[in-house]
C-alpha positions in Angstrom: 33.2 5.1 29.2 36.7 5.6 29.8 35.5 9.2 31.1 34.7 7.3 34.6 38.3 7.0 35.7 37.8 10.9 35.8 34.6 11.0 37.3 34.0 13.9 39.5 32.7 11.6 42.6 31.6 13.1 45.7 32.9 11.2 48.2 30.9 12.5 51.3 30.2 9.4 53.3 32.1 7.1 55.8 30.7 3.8 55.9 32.0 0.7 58.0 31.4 -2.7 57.2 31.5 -5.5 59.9 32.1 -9.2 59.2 32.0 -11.8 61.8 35.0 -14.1 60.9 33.5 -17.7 60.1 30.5 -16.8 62.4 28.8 -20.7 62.9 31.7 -21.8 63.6 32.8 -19.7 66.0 30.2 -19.6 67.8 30.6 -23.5 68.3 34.5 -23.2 68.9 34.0 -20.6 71.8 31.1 -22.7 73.5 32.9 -26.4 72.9 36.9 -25.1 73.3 37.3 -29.0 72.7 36.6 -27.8 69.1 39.1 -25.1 68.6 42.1 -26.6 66.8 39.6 -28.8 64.6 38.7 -28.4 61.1 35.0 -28.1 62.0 32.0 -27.8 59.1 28.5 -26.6 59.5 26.1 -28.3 57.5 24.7 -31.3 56.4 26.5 -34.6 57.9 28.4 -36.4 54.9 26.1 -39.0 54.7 22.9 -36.9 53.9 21.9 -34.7 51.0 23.0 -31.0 51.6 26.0 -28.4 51.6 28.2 -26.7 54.1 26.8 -23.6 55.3 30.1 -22.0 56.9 33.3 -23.9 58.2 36.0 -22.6 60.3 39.6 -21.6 59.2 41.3 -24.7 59.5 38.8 -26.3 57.5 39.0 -24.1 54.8 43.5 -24.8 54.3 41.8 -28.2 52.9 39.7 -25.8 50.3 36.4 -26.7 52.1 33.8 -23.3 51.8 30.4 -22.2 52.1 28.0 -23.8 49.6 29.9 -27.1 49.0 28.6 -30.0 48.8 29.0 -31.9 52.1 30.2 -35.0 49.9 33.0 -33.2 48.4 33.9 -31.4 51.5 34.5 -35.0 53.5 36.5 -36.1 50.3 38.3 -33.0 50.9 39.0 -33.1 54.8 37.7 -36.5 56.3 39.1 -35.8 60.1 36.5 -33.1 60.3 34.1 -32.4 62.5 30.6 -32.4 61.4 27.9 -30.4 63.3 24.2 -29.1 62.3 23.5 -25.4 62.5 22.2 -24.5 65.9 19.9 -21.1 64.3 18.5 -20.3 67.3 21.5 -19.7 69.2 23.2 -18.0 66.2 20.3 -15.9 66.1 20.4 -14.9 70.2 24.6 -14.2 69.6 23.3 -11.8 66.3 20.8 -9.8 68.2 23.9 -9.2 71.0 26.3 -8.2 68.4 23.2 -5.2 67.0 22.7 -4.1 70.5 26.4 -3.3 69.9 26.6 -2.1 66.5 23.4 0.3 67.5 25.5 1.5 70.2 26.9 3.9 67.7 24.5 4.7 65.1 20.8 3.5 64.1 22.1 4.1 60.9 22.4 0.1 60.2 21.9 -2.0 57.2 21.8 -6.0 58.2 22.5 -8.0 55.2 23.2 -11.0 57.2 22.9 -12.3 61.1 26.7 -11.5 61.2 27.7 -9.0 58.8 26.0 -5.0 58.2 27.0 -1.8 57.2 27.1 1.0 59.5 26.7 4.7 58.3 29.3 7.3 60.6 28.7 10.0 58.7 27.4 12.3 60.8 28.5 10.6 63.8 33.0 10.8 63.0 33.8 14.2 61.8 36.6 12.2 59.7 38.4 8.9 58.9 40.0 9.4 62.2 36.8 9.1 64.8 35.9 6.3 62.3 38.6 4.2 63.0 38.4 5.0 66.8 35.0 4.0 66.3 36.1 0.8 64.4 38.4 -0.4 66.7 36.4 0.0 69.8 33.8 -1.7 67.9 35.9 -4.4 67.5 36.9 -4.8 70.8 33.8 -5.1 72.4 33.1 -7.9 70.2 36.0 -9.8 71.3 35.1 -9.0 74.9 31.4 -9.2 75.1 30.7 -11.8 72.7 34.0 -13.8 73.1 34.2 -13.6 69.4 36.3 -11.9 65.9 35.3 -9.3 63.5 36.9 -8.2 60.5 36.2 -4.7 59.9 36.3 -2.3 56.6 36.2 1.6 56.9 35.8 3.4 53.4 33.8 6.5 51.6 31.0 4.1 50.4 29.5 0.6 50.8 31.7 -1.9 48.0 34.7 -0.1 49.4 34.0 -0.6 52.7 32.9 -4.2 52.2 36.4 -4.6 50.5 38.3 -3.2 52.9 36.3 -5.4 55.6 37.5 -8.7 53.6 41.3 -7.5 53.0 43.0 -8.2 56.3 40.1 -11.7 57.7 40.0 -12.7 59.7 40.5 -10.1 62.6 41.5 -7.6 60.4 41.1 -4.5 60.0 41.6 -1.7 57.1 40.7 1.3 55.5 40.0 3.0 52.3 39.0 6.9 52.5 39.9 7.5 48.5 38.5 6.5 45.5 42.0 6.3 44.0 43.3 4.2 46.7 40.2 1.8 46.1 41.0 1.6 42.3 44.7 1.3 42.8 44.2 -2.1 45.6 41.9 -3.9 42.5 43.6 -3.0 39.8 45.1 -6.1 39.7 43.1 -8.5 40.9 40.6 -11.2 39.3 37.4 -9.8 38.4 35.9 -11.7 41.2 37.0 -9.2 43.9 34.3 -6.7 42.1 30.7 -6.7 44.1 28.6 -8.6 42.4 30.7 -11.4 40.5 29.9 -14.7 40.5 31.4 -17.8 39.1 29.7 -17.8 36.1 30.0 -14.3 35.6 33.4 -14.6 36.2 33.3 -17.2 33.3 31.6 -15.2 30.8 34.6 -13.0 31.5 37.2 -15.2 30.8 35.8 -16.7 28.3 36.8 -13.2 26.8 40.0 -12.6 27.8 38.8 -10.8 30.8 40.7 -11.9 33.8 41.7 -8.8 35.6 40.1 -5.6 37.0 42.0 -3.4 34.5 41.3 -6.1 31.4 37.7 -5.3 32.4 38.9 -1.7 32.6 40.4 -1.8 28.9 37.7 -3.7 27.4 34.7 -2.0 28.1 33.0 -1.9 24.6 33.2 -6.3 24.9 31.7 -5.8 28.7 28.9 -3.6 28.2 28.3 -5.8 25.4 28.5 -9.2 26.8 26.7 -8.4 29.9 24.5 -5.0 29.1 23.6 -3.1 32.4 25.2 -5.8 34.6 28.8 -4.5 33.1 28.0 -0.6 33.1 27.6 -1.1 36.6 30.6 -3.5 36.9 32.8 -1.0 35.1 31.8 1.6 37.7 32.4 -0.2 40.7 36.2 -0.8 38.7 36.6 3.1 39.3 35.2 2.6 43.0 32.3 4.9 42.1 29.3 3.5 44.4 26.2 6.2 45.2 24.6 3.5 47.7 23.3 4.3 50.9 23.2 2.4 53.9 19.2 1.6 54.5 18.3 0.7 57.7 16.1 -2.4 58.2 12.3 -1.2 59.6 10.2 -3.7 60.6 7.4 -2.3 59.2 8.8 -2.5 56.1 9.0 -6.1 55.8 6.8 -7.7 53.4 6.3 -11.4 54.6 7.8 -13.9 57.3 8.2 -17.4 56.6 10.0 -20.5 57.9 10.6 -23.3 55.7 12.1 -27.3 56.5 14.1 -29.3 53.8 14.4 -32.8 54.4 17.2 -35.1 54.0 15.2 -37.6 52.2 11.9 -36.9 50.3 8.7 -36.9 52.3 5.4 -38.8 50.5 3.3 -38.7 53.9 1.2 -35.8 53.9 0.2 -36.4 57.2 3.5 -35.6 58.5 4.1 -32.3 56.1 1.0 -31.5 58.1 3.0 -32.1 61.2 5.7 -30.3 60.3 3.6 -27.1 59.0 2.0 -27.4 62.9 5.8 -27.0 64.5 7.0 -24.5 61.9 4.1 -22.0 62.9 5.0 -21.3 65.9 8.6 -20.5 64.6 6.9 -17.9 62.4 4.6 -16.5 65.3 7.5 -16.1 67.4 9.3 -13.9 64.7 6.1 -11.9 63.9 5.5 -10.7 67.9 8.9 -9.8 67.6 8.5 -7.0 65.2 4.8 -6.4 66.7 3.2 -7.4 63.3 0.2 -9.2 61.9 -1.0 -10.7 58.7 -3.9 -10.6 57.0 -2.5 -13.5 54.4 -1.1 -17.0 54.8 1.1 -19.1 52.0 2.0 -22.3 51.5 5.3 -22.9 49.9 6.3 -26.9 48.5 9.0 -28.1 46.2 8.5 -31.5 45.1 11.6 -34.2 44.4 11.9 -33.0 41.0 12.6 -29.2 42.3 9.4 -28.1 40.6 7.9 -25.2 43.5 4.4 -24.4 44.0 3.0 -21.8 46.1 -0.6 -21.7 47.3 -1.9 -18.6 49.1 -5.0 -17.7 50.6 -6.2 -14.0 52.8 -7.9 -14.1 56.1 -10.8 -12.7 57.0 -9.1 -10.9 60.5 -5.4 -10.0 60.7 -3.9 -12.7 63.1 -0.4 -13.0 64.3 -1.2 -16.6 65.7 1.0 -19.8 65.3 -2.8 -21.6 65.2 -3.9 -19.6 62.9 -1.2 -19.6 60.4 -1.3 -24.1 60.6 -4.9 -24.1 60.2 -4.9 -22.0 56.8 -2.2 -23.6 56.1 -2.9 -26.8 56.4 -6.4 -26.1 54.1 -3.8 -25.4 51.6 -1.9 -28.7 51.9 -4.7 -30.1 51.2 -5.6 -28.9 47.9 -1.9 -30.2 46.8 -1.2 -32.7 44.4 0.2 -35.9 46.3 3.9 -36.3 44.7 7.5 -36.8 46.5 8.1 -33.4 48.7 11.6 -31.9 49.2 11.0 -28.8 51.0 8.0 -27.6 52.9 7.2 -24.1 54.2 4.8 -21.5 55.1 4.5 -18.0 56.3 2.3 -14.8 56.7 2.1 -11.4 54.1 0.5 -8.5 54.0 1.8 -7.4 56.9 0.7 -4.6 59.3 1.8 -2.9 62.8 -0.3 -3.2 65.8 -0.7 -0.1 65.9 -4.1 1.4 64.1 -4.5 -2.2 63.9 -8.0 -3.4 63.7 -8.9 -5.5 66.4 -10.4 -9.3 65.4 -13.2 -11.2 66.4 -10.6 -13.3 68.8 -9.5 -10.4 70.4 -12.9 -9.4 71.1 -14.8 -12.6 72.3 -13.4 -14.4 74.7 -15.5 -17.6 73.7 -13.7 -17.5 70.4 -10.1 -17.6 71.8 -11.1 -20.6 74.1 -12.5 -22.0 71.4 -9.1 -21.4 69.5 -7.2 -22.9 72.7 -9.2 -26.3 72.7 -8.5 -27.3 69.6 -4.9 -26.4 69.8 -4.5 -28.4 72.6 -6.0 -31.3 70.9 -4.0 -30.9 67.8 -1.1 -31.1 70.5 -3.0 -34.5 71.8 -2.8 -35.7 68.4 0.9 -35.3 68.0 1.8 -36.6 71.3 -0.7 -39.7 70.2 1.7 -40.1 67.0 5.2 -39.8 68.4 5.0 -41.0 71.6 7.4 -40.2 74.5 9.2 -37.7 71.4 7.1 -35.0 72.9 6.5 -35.2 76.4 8.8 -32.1 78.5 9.2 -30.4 74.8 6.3 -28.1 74.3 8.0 -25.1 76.1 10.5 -25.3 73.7 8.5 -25.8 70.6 6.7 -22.8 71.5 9.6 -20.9 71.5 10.4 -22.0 68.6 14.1 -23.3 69.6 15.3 -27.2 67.4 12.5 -27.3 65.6 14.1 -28.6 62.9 15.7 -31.3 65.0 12.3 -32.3 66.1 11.4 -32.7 62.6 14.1 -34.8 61.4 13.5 -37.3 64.9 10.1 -37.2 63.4 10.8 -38.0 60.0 12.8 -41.0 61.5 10.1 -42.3 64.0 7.7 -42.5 61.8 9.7 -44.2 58.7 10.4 -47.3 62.1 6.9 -47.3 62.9 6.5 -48.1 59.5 
């Protein structure tokens, strides 16, 4: 395969990547300045079972990063500061940042709340408009969201993703050629390639593959040791990438769940039942968003032993209710063996738009919705009944579907006293 380093590669696109620069935690720092010169974690507390989800980058000159145990990053920086992931408000900072990123192009592919490509081709004429474009990009972020970006413009998508990650955080670079693309890695671990893990990383090294070029000059023992996996390694070592930028469509999405791990395992099923009551509404909330309903509903548990089961069941009438989704649901619950629970979750699939949408029997009769309404309010009597004061001035907010999982964890503990 040597033949790739002279590849005849069309390099028609200009793609930029944006990358919010440690985005939990900035979010935090700019709404708590108290927090700014802090090492600050997001994540599980020390104490409890978890991992860091993002950290800011003074906790990371103490080799604290994403994924870590929580343990180890306390062993590692004990002054930090430990917070929980506030989602929802993430979430409302994401959705500002795509009303600014759609500013320029509809052409956007979301891989994450803070990072997506963006596809300029046929909005710059050249490199030039793009970085313009990057820059005032950029910009706005600071000034409308208060907040960094890193930013990567490059003929295709690992390029442009490289380039996005070369100058973090606030940075900002460019890599029109493939040359130019192949000449920066050249050198560098094999890591910096798309796609490589730590223990693909390993397998590499474990064959004297350390380097871009060592992957490069060895491709016989790559394609070899890791089959399709290092045909398409080797070709992202010559920067050749034919990926397009796909924008996210609703319609296309196939199911919407929430799910709730707990920081100690649950054995009252009463309370999972609880728990799948709250989480609904989170999963209601997101399918009105995206105007879509299910004609589906799944249950999703891993017990203490990390053995998952998933139970599904379809609905007679497509439904887009919080109520709905519980009740089915909750029917599944049942049917579960009773054994130490880790995670519980649920969701809707098969999915449809409103539109040319059948409408159901609820829709229809108005006796049926009431009906509906009365025994959601006494499923709300119930939980009020169980926890106390816990839920009085809170069902706005539950509705909405905003600290849920907060909600869940004071529930946990409540009912572990009352026992």
């Amino acid at each position: 395969m040597q033949e790739l380093s002279q590849t005849e590669y069309q390099e028609n696109q200009i793609i930029l990547h944006v990358d919010m620069d440690a985005f939990y935690a900035s979010v935090e720092m700019r709404d708590n300045p108290a927090l700014k010169d802090k090492p600050l974690i997001i994540g599980a507390k020390p104490t409890e079972r978890g991992v860091v989800a993002t950290c800011n980058y003074e906790a990371r000159k103490y080799g604290v990063r994403s994924a870590m145990n929580s343990k180890e990053a306390f062993r590692l920086c004990p002054k930090a500061v430990f917070l929980y992931p506030d989602f929802e408000k993430y979430k409302a900072v994401s959705e500002e940042l795509h009303e600014i990123l759609e500013s320029y192009t509809k052409q956007v592919e979301y891989i994450a709340l803070d990072e997506g490509y963006l596809d300029l081709t046929e909005v710059a004429k050249d490199f030039s408009e793009a970085e313009r474009i990057g820059r005032e990009l950029q910009r706005r972020v600071k000034e409308e969201l208060k907040l960094t970006c890193s930013v990567g413009i490059a003929y295709g998508k690992t390029a442009a993703k490289t380039a996005s990650e070369e100058k973090k955080p606030n940075g900002f670079f460019m890599i029109q050629r493939r040359e130019d693309y192949v000449e920066l890695l050249r050198d560098r671990d094999v890591r910096a390639l798309f796609t490589v893990g730590e223990k693909t990383a390993e397998k590499l090294y474990s064959f004297g593959i350390y380097t871009v070029k060592d992957l490069q000059e060895k491709e016989k023992e790559v394609l070899r040791l890791l089959g399709n996996q290092g045909k398409m390694l080797l070709e992202l070592s010559y920067g050749i990438d034919h990926r397009r930028v796909v924008p996210y469509r609703p319609e296309d999405t196939q199911s919407i769940s929430k799910e709730m791990t707990f920081q100690e395992d649950v054995t009252d099923y009463s309370f999972l039942d609880d728990v799948l009551f709250l989480l609904s509404f989170r999963v209601e909330n997101r399918a009105k968003r995206y105007g879509l309903y299910a004609r589906g509903v799944s249950l999703k548990i891993t017990f203490a032993d990390m053995k998952t089961i998933t139970r599904s069941a379809l609905i007679s009438e497509s439904t887009q209710s919080a109520f709905s989704l519980y009740k089915n649901a909750s029917a599944l619950l049942q049917q579960i063996p009773k054994r130490r629970v880790r995670l519980i979750g649920e969701g809707f699939y098969h999915l449809e738009e409103n539109e040319g949408r059948q409408l159901s029997f609820a829709d229809i009769f108005t006796e049926e919705k009431e009906r509906e309404e009365r025994e959601l309010e006494e499923r709300w009597r119930q939980m009020e009944a169980r926890y106390g004061n816990m839920f009085q001035d809170r069902k706005t907010t539950i509705l909405s579907g905003e600290r849920v999982y907060d909600l869940i964890e004071e529930m946990r503990n409540y009912g572990r006293k009352q026992n």
